[in-house]
FIFI-667748 format. One record per atom (N, C-alpha, C, O): residue number from 1; residue in three letters; chain; atom name; x, y, z. Coordinates in pm, 1 decimal. Layout:
residues N
ATOM:numi:torvo:kefi:rovo:x:y:z
ATOM:NUM:Ala:A:CA:X:Y:Z .
...
//
This chain:
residues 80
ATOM:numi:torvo:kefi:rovo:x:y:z
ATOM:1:Unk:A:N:-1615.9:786.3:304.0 .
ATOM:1:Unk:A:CA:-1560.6:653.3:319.8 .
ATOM:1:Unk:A:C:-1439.0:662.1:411.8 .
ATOM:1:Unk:A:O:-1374.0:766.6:410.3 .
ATOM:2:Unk:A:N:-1403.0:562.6:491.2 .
ATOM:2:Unk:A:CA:-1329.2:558.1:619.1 .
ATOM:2:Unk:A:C:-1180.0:519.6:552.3 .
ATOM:2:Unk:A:O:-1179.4:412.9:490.9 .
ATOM:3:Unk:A:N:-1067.8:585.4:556.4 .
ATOM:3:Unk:A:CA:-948.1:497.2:545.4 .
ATOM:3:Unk:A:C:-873.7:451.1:604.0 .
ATOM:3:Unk:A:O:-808.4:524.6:678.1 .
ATOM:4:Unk:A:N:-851.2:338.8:602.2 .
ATOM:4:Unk:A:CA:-773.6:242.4:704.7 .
ATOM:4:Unk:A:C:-607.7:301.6:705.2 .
ATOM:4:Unk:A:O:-538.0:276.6:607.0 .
ATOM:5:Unk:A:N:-564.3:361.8:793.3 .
ATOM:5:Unk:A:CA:-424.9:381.1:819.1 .
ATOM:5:Unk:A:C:-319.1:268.3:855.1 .
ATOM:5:Unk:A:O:-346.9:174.9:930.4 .
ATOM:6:Unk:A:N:-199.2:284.7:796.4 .
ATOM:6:Unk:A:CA:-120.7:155.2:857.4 .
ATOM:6:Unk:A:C:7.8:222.4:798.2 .
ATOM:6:Unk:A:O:54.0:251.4:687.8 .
ATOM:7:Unk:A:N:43.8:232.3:943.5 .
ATOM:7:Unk:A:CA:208.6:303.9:934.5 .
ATOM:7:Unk:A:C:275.9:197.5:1013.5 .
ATOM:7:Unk:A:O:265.1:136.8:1120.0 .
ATOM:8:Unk:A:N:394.6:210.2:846.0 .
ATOM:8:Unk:A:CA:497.6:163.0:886.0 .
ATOM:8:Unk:A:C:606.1:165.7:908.2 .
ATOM:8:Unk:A:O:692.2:80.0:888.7 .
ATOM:9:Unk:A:N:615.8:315.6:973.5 .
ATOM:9:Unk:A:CA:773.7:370.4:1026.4 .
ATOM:9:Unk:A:C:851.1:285.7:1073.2 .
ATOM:9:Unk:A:O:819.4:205.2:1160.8 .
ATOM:10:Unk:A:N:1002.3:297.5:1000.4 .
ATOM:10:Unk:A:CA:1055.7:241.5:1128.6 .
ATOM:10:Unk:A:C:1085.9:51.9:1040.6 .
ATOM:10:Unk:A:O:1195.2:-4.8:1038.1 .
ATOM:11:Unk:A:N:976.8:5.3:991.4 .
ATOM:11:Unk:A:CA:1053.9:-130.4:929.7 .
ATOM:11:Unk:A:C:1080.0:-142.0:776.9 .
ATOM:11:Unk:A:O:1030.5:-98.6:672.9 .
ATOM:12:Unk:A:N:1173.9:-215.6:812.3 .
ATOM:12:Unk:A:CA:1295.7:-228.4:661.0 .
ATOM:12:Unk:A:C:1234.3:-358.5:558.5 .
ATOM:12:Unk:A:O:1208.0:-468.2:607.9 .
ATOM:13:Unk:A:N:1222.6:-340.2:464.1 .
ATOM:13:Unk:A:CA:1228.9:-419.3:326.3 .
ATOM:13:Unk:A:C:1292.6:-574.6:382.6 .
ATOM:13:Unk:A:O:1410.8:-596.3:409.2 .
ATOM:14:Unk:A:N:1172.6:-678.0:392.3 .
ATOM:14:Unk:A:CA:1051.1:-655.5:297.8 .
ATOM:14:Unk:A:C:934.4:-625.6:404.0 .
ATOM:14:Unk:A:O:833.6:-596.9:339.4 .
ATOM:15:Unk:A:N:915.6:-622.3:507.0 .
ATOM:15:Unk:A:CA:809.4:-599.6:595.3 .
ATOM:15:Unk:A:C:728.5:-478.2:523.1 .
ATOM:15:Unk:A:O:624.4:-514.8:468.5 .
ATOM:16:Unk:A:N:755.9:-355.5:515.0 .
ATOM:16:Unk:A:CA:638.7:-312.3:426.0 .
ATOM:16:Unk:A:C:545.6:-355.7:333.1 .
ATOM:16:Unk:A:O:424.4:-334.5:333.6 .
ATOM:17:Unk:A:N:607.2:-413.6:258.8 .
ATOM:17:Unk:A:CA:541.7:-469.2:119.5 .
ATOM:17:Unk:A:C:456.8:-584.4:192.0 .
ATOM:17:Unk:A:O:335.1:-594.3:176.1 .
ATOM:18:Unk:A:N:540.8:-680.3:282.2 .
ATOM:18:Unk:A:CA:412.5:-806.7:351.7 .
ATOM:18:Unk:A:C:320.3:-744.2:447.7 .
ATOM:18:Unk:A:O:203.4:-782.9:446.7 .
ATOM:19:Unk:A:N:359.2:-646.5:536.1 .
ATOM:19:Unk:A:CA:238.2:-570.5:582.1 .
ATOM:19:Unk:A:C:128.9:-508.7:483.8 .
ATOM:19:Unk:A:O:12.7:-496.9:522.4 .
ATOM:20:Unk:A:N:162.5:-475.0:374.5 .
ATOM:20:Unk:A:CA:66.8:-423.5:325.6 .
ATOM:20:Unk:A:C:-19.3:-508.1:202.9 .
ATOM:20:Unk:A:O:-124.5:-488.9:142.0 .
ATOM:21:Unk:A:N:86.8:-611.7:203.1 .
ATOM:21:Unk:A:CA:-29.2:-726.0:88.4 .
ATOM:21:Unk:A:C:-115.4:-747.2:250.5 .
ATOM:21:Unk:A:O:-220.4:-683.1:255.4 .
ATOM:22:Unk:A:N:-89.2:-809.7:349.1 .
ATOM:22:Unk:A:CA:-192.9:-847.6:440.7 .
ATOM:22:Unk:A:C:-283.3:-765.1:463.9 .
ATOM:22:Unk:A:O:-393.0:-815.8:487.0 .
ATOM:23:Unk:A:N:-278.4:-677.8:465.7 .
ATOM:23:Unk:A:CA:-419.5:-524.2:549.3 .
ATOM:23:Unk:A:C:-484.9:-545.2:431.0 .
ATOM:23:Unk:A:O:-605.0:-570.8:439.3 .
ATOM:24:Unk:A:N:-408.6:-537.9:268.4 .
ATOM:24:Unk:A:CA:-518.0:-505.9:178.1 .
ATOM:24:Unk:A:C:-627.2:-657.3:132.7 .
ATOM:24:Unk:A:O:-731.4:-658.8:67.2 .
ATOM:25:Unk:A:N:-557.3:-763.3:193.1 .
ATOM:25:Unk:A:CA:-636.5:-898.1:238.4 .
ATOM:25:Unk:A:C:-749.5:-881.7:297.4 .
ATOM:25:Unk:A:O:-845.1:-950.9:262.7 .
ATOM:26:Unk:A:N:-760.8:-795.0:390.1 .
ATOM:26:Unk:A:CA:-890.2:-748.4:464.7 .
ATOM:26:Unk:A:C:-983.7:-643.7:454.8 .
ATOM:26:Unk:A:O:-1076.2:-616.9:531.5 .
ATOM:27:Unk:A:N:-938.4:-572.1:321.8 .
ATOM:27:Unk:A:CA:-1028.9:-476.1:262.7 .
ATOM:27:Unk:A:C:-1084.4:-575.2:189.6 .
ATOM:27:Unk:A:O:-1040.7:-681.1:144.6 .
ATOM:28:Unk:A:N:-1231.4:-498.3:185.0 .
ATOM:28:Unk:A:CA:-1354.3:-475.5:86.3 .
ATOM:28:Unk:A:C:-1278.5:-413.9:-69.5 .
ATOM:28:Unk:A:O:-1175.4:-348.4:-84.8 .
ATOM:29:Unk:A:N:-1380.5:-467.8:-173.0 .
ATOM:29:Unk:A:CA:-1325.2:-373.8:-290.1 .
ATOM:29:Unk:A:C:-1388.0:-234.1:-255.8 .
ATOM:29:Unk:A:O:-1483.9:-188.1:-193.9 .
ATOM:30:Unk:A:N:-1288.6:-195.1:-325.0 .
ATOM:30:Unk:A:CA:-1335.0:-12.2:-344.4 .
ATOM:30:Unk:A:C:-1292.9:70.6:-184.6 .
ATOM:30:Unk:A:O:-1331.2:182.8:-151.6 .
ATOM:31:Unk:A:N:-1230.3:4.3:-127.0 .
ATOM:31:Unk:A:CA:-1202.7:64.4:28.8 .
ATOM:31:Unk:A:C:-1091.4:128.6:33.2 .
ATOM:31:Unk:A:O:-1040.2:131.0:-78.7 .
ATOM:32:Unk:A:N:-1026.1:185.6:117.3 .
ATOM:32:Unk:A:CA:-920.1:236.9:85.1 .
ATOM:32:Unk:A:C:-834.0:259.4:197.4 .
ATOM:32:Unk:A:O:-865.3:312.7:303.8 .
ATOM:33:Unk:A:N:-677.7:195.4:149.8 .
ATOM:33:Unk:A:CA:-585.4:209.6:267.6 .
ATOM:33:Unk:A:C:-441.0:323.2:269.0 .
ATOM:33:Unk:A:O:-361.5:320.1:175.1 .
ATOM:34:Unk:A:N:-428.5:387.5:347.7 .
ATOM:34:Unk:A:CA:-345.8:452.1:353.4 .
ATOM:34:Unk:A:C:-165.0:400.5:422.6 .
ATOM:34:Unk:A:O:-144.4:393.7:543.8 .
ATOM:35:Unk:A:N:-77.9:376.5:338.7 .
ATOM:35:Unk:A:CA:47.8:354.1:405.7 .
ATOM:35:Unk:A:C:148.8:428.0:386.9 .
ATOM:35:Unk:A:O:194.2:483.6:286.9 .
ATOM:36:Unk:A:N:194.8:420.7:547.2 .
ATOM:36:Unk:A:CA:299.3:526.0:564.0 .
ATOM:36:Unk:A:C:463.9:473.3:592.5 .
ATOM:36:Unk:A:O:476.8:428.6:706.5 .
ATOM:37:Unk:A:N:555.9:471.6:532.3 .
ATOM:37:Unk:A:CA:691.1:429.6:532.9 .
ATOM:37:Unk:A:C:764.4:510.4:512.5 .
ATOM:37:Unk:A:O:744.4:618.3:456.7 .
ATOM:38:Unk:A:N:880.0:459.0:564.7 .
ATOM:38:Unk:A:CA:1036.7:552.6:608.5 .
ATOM:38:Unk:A:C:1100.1:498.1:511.5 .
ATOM:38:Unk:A:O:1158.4:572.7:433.0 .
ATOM:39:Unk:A:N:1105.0:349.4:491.6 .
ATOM:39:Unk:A:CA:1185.5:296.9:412.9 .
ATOM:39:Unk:A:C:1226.8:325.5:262.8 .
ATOM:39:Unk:A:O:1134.2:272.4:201.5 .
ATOM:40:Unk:A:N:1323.9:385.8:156.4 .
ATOM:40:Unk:A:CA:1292.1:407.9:58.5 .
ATOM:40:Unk:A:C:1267.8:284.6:-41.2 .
ATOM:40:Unk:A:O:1191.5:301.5:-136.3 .
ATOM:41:Unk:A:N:1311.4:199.2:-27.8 .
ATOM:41:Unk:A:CA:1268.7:58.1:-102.7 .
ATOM:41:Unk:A:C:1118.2:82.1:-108.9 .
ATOM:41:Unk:A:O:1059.0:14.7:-193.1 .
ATOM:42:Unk:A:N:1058.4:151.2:-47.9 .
ATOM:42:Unk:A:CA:905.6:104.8:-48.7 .
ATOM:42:Unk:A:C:834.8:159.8:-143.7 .
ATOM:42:Unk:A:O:726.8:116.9:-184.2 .
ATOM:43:Unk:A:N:910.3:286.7:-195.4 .
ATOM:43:Unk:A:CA:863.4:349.2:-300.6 .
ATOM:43:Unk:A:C:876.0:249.2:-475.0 .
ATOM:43:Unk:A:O:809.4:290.6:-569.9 .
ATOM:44:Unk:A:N:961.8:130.1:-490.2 .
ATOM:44:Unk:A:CA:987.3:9.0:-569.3 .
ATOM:44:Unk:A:C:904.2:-111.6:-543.7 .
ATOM:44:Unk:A:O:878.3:-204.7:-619.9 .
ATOM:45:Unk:A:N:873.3:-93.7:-439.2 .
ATOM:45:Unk:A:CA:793.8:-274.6:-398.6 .
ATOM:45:Unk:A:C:659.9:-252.7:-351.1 .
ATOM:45:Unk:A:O:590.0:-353.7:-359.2 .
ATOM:46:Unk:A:N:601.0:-146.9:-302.1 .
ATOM:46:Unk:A:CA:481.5:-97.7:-295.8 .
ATOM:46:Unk:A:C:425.1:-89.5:-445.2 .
ATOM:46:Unk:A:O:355.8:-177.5:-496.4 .
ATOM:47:Unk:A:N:462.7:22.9:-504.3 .
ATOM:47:Unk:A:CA:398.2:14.6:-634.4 .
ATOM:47:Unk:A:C:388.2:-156.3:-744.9 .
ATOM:47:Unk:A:O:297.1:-196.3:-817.5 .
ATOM:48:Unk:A:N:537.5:-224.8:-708.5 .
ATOM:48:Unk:A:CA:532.5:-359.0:-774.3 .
ATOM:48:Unk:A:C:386.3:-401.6:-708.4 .
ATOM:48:Unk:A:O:282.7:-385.8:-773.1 .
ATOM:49:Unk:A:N:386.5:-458.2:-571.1 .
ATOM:49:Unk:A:CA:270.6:-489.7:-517.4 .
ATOM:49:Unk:A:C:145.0:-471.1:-616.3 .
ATOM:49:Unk:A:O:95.8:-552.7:-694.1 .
ATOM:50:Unk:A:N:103.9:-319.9:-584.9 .
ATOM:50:Unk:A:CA:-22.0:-307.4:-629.0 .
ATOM:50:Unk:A:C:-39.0:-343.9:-789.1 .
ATOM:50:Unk:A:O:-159.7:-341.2:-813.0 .
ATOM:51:Unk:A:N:20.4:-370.0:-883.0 .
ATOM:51:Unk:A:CA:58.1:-384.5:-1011.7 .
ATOM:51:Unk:A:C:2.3:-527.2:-1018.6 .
ATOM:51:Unk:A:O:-86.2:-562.9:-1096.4 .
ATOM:52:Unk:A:N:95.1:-643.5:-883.2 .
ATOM:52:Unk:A:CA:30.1:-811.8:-856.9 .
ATOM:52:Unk:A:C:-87.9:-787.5:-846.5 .
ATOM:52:Unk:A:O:-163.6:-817.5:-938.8 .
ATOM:53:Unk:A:N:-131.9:-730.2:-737.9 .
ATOM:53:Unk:A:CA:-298.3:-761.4:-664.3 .
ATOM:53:Unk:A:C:-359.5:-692.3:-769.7 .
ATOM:53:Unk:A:O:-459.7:-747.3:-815.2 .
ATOM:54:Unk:A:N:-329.4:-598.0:-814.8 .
ATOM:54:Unk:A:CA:-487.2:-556.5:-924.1 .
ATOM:54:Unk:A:C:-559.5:-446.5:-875.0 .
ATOM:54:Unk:A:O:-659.6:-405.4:-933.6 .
ATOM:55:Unk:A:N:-502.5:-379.2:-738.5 .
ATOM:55:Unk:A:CA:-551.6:-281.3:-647.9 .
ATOM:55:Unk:A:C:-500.2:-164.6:-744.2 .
ATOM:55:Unk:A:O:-433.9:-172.5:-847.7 .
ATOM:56:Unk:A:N:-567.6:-20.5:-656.5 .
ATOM:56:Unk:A:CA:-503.9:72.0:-738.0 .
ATOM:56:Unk:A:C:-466.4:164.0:-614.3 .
ATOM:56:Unk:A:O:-515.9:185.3:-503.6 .
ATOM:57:Unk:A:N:-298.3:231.8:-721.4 .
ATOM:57:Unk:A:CA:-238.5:362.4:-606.4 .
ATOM:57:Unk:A:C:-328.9:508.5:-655.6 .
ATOM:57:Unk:A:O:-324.2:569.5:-762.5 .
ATOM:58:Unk:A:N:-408.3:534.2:-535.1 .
ATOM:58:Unk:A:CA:-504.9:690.0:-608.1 .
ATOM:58:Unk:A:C:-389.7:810.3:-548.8 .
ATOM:58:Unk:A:O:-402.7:932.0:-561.8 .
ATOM:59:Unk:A:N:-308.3:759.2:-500.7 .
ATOM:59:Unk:A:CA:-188.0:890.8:-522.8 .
ATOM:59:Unk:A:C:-50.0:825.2:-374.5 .
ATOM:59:Unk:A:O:-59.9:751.4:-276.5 .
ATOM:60:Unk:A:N:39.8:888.8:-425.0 .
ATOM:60:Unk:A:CA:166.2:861.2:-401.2 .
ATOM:60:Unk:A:C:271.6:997.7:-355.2 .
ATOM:60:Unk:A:O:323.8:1083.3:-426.7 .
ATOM:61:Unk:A:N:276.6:979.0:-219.7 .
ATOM:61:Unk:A:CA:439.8:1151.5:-244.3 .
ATOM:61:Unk:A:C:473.0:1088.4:-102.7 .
ATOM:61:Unk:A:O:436.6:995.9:-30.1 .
ATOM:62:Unk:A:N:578.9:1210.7:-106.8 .
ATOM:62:Unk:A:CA:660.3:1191.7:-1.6 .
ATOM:62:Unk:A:C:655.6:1311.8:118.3 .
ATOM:62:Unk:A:O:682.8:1428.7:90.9 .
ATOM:63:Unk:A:N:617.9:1268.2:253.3 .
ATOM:63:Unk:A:CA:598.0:1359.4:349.9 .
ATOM:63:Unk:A:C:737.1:1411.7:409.3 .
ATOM:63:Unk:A:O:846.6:1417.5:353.3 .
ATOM:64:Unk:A:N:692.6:1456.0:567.8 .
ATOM:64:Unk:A:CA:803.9:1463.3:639.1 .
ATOM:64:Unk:A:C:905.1:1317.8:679.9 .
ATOM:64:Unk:A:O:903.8:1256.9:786.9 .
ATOM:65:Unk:A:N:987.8:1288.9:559.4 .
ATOM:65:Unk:A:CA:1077.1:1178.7:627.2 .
ATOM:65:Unk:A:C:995.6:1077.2:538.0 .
ATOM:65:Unk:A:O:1072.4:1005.1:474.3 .
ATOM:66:Unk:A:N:808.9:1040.1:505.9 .
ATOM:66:Unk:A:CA:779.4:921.9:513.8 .
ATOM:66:Unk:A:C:749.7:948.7:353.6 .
ATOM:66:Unk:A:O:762.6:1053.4:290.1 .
ATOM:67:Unk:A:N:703.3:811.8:307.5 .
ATOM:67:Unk:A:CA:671.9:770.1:177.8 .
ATOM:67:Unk:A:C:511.0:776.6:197.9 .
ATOM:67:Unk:A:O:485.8:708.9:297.6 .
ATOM:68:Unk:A:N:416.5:820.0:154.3 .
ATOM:68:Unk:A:CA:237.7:802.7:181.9 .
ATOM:68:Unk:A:C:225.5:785.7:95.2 .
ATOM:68:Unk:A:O:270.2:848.9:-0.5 .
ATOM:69:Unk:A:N:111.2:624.8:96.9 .
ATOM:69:Unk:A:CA:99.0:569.7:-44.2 .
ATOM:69:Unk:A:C:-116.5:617.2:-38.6 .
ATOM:69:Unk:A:O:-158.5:689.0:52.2 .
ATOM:70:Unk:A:N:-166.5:587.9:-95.2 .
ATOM:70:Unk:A:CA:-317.2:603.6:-64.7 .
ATOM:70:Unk:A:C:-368.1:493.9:-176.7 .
ATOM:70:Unk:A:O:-378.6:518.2:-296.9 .
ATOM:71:Unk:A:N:-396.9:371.2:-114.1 .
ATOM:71:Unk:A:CA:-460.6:288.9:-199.9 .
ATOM:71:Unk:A:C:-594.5:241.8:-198.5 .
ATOM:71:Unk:A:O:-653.4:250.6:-90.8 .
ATOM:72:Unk:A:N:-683.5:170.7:-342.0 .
ATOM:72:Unk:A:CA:-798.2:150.5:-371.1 .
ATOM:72:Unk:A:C:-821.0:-9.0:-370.7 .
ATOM:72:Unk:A:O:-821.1:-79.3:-471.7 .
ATOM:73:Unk:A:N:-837.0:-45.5:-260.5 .
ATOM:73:Unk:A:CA:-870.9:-220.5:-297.1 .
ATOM:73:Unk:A:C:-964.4:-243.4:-411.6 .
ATOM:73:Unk:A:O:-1083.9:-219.0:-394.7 .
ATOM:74:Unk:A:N:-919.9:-289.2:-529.9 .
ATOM:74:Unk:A:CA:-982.6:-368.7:-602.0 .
ATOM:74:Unk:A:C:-1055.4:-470.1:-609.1 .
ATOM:74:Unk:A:O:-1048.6:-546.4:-512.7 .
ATOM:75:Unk:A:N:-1152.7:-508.3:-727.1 .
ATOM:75:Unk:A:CA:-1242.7:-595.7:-736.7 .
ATOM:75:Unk:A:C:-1140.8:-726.3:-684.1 .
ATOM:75:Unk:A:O:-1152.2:-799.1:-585.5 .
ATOM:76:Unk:A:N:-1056.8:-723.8:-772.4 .
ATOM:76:Unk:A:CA:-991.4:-867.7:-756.0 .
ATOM:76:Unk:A:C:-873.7:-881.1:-848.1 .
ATOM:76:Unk:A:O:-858.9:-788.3:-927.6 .
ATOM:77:Unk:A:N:-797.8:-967.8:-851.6 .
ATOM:77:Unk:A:CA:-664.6:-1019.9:-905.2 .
ATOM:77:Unk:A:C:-632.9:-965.7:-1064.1 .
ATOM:77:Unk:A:O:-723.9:-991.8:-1142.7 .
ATOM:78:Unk:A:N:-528.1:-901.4:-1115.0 .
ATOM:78:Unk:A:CA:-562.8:-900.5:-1227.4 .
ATOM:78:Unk:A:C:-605.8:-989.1:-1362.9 .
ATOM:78:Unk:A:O:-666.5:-1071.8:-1294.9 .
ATOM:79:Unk:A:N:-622.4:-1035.5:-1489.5 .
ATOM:79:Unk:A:CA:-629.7:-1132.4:-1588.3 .
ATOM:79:Unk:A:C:-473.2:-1153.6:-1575.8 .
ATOM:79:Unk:A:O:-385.3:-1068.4:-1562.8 .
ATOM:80:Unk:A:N:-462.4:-1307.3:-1584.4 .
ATOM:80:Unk:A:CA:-292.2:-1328.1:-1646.4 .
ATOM:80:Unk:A:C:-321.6:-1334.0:-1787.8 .
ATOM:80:Unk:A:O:-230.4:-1348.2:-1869.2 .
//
């Protein structure tokens, strides 16, 4: 399965978090996107994110400098 990359070196809180609700707008369920950030906020509002949408993080660390998130588009929204 192909993963969609989307780095976002380089922009500051909140642009990560709205870049990455949008890309995962355009996944399929079960697809999977990879994001890459500098910002450390992103390691707080990324994970909030995926918690809203109902998506899942299949793993999380920290590279050279960046934050790499690896996510699972979900079926859909969680139950309120």
């Amino acid at each position: 399965m192909a993963v969609t990359l989307l780095d976002l070196s380089g922009f500051k809180c909140p642009l990560p978090v709205l870049k990455t609700r949008k890309a995962l707008r355009g996944l399929g369920a079960g697809e999977q996107l990879e994001v890459r950030c500098t910002d450390p906020l992103a390691a707080i509002d990324i994970p909030n994110l995926i918690r809203e949408t109902g998506d899942q993080i299949l793993s999380q660390h920290q590279g050279d400098r960046q934050l790499i998130f690896l996510i699972a588009k979900g079926a859909g929204a969680p139950a309120a």
